[in-house]
C-alpha positions as CSV (number, residue, x, y, z in Angstrom):
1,X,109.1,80.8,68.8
2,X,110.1,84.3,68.9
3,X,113.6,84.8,70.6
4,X,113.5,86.4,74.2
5,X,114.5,90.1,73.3
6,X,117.6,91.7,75.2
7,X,117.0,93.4,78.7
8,X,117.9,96.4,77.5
9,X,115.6,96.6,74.5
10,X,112.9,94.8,76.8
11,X,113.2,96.7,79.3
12,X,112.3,100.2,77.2
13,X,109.6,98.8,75.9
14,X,108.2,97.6,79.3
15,X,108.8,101.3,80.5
16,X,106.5,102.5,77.7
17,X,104.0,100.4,78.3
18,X,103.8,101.3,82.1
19,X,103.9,104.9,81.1
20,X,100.9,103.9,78.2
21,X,99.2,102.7,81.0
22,X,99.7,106.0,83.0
23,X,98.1,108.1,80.6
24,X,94.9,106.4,80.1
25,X,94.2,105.2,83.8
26,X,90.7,103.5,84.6
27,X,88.5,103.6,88.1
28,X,87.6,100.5,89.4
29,X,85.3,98.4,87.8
30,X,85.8,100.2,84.6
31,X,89.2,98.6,84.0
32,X,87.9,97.3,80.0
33,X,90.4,99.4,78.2
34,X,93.3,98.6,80.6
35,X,92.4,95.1,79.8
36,X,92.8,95.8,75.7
37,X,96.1,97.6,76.2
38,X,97.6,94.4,78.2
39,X,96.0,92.2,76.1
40,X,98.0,94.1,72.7
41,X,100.9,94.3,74.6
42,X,100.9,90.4,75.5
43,X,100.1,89.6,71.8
44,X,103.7,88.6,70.6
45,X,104.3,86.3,73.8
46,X,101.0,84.0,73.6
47,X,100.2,82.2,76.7
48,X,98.5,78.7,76.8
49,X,95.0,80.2,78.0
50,X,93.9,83.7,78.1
51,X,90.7,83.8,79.9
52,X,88.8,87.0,80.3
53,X,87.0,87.8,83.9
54,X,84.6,90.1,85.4
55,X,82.5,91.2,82.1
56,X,86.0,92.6,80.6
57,X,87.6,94.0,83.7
58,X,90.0,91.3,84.3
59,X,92.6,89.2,82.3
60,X,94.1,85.8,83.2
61,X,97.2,84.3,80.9
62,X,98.1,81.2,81.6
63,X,101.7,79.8,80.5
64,X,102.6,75.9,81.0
65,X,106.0,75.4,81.7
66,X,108.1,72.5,79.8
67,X,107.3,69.5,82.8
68,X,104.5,69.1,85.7
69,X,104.3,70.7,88.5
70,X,102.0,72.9,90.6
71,X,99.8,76.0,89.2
72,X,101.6,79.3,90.8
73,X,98.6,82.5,90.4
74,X,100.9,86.0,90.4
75,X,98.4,88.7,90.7
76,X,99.0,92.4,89.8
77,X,96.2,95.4,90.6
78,X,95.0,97.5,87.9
79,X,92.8,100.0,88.6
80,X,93.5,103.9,89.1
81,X,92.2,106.2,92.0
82,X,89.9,109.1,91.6
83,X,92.7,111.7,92.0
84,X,93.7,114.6,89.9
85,X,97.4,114.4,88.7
86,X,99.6,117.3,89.5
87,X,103.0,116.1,87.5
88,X,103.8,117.6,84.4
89,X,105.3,114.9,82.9
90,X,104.5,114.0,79.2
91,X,102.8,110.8,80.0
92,X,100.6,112.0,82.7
93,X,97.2,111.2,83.3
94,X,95.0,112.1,80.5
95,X,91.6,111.8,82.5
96,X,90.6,114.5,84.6
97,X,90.8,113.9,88.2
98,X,92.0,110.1,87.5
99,X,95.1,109.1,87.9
100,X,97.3,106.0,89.2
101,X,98.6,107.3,92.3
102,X,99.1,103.6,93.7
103,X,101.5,102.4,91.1
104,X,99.2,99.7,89.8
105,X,100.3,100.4,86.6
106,X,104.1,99.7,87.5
107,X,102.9,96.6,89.1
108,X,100.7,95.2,85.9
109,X,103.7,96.5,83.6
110,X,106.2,94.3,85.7
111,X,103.6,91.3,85.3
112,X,102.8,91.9,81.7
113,X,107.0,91.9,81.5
114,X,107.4,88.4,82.3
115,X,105.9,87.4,79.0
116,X,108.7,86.8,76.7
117,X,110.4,84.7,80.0
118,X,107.4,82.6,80.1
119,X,106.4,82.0,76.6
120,X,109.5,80.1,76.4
121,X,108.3,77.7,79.5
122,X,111.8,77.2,81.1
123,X,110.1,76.3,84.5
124,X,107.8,73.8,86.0
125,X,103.9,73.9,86.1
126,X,102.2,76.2,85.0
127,X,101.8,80.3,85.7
128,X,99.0,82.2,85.5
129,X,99.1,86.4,85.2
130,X,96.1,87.6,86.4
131,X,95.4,91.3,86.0
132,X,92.8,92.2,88.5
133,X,90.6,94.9,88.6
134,X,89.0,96.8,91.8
135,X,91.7,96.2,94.3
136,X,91.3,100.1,95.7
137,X,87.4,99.2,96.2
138,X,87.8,95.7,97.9
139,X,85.6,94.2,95.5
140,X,87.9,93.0,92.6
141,X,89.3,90.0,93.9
142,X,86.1,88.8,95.4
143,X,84.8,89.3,91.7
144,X,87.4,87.2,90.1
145,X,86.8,84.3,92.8
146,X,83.3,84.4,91.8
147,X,83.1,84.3,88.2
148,X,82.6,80.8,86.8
149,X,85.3,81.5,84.2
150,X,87.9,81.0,87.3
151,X,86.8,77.8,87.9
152,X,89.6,76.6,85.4
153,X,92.3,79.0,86.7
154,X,92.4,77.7,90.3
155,X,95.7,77.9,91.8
156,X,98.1,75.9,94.1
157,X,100.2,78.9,95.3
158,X,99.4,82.9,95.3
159,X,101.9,85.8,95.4
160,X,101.3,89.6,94.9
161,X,103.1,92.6,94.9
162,X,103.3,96.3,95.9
163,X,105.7,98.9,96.1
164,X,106.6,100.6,99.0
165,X,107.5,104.2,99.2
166,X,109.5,104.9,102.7
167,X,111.9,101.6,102.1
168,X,114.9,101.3,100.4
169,X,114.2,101.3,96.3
170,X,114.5,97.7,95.2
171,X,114.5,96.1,98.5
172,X,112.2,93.1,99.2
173,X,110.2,93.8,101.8
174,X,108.5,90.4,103.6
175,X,106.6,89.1,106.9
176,X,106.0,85.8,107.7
177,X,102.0,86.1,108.8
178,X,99.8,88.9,108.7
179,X,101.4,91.2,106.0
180,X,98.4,94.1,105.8
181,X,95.3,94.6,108.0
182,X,91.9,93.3,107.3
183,X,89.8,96.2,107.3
184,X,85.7,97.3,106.4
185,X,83.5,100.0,106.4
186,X,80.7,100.7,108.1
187,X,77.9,103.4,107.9
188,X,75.5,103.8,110.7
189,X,72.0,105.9,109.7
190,X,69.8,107.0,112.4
191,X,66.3,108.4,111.8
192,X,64.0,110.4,114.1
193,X,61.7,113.5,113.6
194,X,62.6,116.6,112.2
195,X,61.1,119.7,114.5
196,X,61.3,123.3,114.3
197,X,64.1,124.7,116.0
198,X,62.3,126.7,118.1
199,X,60.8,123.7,119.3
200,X,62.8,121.4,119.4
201,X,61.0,119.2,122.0
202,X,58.3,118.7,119.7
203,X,60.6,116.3,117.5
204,X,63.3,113.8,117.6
205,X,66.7,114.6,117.2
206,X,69.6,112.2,117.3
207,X,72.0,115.1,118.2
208,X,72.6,113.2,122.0
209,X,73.1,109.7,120.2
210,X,75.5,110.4,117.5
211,X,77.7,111.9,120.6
212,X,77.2,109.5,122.8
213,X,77.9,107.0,119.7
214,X,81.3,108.9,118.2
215,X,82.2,108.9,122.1
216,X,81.9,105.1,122.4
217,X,83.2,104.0,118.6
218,X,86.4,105.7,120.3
219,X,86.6,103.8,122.9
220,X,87.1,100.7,120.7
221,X,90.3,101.1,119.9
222,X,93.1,98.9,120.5
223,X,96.8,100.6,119.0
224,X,98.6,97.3,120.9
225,X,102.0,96.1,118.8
226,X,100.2,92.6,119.5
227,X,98.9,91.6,116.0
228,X,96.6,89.5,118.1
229,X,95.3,92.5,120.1
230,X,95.0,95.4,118.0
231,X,91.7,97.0,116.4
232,X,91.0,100.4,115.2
233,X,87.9,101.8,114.6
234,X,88.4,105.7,112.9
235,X,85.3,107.8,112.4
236,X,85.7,109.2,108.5
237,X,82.5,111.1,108.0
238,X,79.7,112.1,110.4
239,X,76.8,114.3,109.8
240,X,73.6,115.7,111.8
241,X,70.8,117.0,109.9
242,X,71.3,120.1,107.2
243,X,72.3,123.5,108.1
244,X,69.1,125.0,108.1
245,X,68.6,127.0,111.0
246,X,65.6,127.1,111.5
247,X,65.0,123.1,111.3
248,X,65.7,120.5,114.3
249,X,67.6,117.6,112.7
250,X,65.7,114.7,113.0
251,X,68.2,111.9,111.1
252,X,72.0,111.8,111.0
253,X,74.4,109.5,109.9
254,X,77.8,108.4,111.0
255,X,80.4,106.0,108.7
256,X,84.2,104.8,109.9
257,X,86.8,102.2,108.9
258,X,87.5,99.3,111.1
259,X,91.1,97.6,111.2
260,X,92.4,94.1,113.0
261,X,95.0,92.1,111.8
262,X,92.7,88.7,112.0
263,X,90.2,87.9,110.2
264,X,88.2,86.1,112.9
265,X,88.9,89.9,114.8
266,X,87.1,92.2,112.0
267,X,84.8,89.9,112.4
268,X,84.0,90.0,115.9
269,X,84.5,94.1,116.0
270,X,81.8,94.5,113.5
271,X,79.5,93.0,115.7
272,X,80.5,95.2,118.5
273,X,79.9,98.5,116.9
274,X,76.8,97.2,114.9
275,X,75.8,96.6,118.7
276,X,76.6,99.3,120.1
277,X,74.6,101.3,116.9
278,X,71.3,99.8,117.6
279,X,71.5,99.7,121.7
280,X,72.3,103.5,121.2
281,X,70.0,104.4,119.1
282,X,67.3,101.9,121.2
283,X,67.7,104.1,124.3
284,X,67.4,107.5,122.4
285,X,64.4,106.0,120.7
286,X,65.6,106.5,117.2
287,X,65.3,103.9,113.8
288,X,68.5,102.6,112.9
289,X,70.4,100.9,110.2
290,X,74.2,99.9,109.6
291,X,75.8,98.7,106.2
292,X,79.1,97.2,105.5
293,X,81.4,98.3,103.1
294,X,84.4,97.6,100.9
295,X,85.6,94.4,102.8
296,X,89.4,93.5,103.1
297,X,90.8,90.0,104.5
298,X,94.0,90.2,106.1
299,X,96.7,89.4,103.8
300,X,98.8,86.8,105.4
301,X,102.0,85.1,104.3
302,X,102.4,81.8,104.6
303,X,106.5,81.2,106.2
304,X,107.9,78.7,103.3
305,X,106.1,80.8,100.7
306,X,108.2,84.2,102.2
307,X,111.7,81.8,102.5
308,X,111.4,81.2,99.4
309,X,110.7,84.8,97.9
310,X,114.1,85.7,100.3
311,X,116.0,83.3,98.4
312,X,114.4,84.8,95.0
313,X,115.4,88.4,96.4
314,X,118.8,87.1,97.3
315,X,119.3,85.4,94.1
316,X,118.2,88.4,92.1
317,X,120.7,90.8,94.2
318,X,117.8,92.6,96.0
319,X,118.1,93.2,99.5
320,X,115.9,91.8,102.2
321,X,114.2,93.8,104.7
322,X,111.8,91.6,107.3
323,X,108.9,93.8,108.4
324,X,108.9,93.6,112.3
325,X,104.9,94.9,112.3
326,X,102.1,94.4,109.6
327,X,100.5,97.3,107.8
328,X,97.5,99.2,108.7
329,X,96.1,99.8,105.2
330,X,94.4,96.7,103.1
331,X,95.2,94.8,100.3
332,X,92.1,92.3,98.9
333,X,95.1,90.3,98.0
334,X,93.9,89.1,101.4
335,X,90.8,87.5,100.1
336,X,93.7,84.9,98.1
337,X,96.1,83.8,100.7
338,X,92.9,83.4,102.5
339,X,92.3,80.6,100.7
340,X,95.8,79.2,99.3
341,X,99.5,79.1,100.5
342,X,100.8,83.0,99.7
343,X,103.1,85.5,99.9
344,X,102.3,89.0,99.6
345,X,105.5,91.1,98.6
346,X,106.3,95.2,99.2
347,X,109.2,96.4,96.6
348,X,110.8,99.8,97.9
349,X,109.9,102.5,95.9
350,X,112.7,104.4,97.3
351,X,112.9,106.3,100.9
352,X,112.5,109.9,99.5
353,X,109.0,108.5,97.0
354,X,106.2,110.4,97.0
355,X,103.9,108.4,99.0
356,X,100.8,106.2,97.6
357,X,97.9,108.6,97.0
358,X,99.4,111.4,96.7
359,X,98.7,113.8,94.1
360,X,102.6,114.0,92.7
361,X,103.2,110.4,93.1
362,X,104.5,108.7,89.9
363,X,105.5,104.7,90.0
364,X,109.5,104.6,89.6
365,X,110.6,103.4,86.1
366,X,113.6,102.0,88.1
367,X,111.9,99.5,89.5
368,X,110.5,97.5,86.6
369,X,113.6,95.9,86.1
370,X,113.9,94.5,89.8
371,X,110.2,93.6,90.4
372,X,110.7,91.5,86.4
373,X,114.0,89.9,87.9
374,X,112.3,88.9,91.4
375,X,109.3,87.2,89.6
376,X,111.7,85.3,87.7
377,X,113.6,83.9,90.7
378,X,110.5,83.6,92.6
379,X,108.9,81.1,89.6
380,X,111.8,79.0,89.8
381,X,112.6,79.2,93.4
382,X,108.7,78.3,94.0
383,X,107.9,75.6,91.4
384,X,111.3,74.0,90.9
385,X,111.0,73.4,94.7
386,X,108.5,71.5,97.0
387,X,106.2,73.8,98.9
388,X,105.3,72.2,102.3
């Protein structure tokens, strides 16, 4: 068994693996080379069953620990965004206009960095890595429930992570319930008949409904502090017709994001608007059709799974900070603790970071170390220790 290599030397060559992974970002659902460099990386620390998911997007390791006990699934995110880099830095993205501007390869690096720990199977149970692609689309955790290969993999107890710019860097940050907002998007098309503009009675536009549509998808909302209460509906894109000026637009199309904090709620509010789409566009006369998009369940955490990643923070000298609101962005995290006892985790990136998304954003080497030493406590804390 190889020895477990000092922090210091470990740490280093966790770094350049994160900043490996910088370079050669992937868009969702093309996450294949991601996998190969993880699956090098992982090659001197061999776990009990490495399982491959999603035709090559995603990776599953599996290490058994040295007695029984419960299966604990720790997910990281993979994939990169379709944003061109603006840092300088010599390990910046090589692919035009892709970069990782959410720090998912700081979160798979930290994951990937629990290898030489785990090899050595100083814990209970077993742990599975799972390296998932997608997460920015809503589609990749959905993907890895479906494939048959995860069948085997099935766990007792989830827990993710993400960092947090605008909290302390290194701080814990945890919620007992609904961690991040469930959230899906919807398009709205409406068809009528195109007309010459200067007669524009002799067609169909659906200039009066897309107003009277974009007036009412507003009225939806629901800002409320009351996780219970609150649902957002924003309008991202809405077009009528093409500027030809000479045409009458006879089709138009409308497409928005809705937000609760229940999944029962997102739910129930795509009903309404799908509703209100096709009564709308009834009483104007006009065709209509709605899809669905990019689903997210809300990620919850469930309140012995977030005492017990406390007592991990605590235990690996991290400070706490307990989240008095959920988030309004997703996570398909959600689509887990949906389905198992879980805690989803934010790890301060720093109050100063560039925020996620943004062009000059860069993951913070400086966290590696604390996310590596909070999984560690976390194992133990959660395995060595009855979940009720």
């Amino acid at each position: 068994m190889i020895p477990i290599p000092s922090e210091e030397n470990w740490l280093r060559e966790v770094t350049e693996f994160r900043r490996r992974l910088h370079a050669k970002p992937c868009l969702s659902g093309h996450e294949a080379e991601t996998v190969a460099m993880i699956s090098e990386f992982l090659k001197p620390w061999t776990p009990f069953q490495t399982t491959t998911l999603v035709n090559g997007t995603g990776l599953a390791c599996c290490y058994r620990g040295n007695r029984p006990g419960k299966r604990l699934l720790l997910r990281a995110d993979t994939d990169a965004l379709p944003i061109q880099e603006t840092n300088s830095f010599n390990h910046r993205s090589e692919t035009e206009n892709v970069s990782h501007k959410c720090g998912h390869d700081g979160h798979t690096a930290i994951l990937a960095g629990l290898a030489p720990f785990l090899s050595h199977g100083q814990f209970a149970g077993e742990v599975v890595l799972l390296f998932q692609p997608a997460e920015e689309v809503g589609k990749g955790a959905a993907a890895i429930l479906a494939d048959e290969a995860f069948e085997n993999l099935k766990p007792d107890l989830v827990a993710g992570l993400h960092n947090l710019p605008g909290f302390p860097r290194g701080a814990v940050c945890l919620r007992n319930g609904v961690f991040a907002a469930a959230s899906e998007g919807i398009t709205i098309n409406l068809t009528g008949l195109t007309a010459h503009a200067a007669y524009p009675e002799t067609g169909h536009s659906p200039v009066l409904a897309v107003a009277q549509l974009l007036t009412g998808i507003e009225g939806l909302k629901n800002l409320t502090d009351s996780p219970d209460d609150f649902h957002l509906v924003t309008v991202i894109h809405a077009q009528i017709g093409k500027p030809a000026f000479g045409t009458a637009p006879g089709d138009a199309q409308i497409s928005a994001t809705l937000r609760t904090y229940d999944n029962l709620a997102i739910d129930a509010l795509k009903t309404r608007v799908k509703n209100l789409a096709f009564d709308v566009s009834q009483r104007h006369g006009l065709q209509c059709s709605v899809n669905f998009t990019e689903p997210f369940r809300a990620t919850e955490s469930h309140p012995d799974m977030v005492k017990k990643a406390a007592l991990a923070a605590t235990r690996a000298n991290l400070e706490v900070v307990h989240l008095p609101s959920p988030f309004r962005w997703s996570e398909d995290f959600g689509q887990f603790t949906e389905r198992w006892p879980g805690v989803f985790v934010g790890l301060g990136a720093g109050t100063n970071h560039a925020a996620l998304h943004n062009p000059d954003y860069d993951f913070p080497d400086e966290l590696l170390i604390h996310g590596m030493n909070f999984w560690k406590e976390f194992i133990g804390e959660t395995l060595d220790q009855p979940t009720k």
